[in-house]
C-alpha positions as CSV (number, residue, x, y, z in Angstrom):
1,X,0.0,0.0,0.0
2,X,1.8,3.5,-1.1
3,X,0.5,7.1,0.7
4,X,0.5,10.0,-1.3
5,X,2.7,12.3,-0.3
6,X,2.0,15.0,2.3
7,X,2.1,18.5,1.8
8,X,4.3,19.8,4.8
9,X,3.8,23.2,5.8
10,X,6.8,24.5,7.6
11,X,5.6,27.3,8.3
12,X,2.8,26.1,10.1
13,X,5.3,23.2,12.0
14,X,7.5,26.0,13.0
15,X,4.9,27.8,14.8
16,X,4.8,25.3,17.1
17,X,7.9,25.3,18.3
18,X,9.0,28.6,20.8
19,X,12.5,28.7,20.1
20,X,12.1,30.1,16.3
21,X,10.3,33.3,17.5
22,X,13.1,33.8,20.7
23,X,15.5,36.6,19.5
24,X,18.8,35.6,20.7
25,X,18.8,32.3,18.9
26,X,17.5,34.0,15.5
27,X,20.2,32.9,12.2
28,X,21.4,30.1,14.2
29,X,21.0,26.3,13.7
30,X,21.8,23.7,16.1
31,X,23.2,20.8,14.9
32,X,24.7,19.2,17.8
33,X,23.0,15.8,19.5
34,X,19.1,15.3,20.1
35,X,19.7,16.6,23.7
36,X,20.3,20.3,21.9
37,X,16.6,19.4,20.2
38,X,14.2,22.0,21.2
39,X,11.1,21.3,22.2
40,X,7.3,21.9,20.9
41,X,4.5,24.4,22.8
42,X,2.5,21.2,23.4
43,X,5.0,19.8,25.3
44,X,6.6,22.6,26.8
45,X,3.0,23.4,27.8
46,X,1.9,19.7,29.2
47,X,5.8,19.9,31.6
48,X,4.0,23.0,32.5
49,X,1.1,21.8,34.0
50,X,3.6,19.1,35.1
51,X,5.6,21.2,37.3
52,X,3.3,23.5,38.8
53,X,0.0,21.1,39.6
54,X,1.1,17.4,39.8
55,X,4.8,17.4,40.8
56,X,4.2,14.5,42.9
57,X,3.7,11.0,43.6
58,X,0.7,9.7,41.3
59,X,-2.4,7.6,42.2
60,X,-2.4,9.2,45.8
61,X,-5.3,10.0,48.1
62,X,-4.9,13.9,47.4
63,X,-7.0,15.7,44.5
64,X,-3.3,16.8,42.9
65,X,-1.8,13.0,43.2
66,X,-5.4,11.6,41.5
67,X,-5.0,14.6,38.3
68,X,-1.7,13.1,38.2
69,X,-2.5,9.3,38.2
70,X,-5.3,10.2,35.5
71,X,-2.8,12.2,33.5
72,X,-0.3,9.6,33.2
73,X,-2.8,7.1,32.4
74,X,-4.4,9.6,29.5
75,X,-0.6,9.9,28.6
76,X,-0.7,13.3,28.5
């Protein structure tokens, strides 16, 4: 079975990733290792929530251990 090709907007890709619009990287590429990789709004976004509602241990008894638990089984 063969896919068609996709058309790929760039532009559109780009958006969704921070680092193009920050200033102080602008004209530069980064070719170094994955670990240099930057990293897209979603997931910037779901480290977010991450970090300042559920930084705990899942599955507890507390309302911010259960949003956790139900994250991480929603995988998001």
């Amino acid at each position: 079975m063969t896919h068609p090709a996709l058309p790929l907007d760039s532009a559109r890709i780009r958006a969704n990733f921070p680092a193009f619009d920050e200033s102080s990287l602008a004209g530069q590429a980064f070719f170094e290792c994955a670990g240099g990789s930057y990293t897209s709004r979603q997931v910037l976004d779901r480290l977010d929530t991450y970090y300042r509602r559920t930084k705990l241990q899942p599955y507890g008894v507390f309302p911010a251990s259960i949003a956790a638990g139900k994250a991480m089984d929603a995988g998001i």
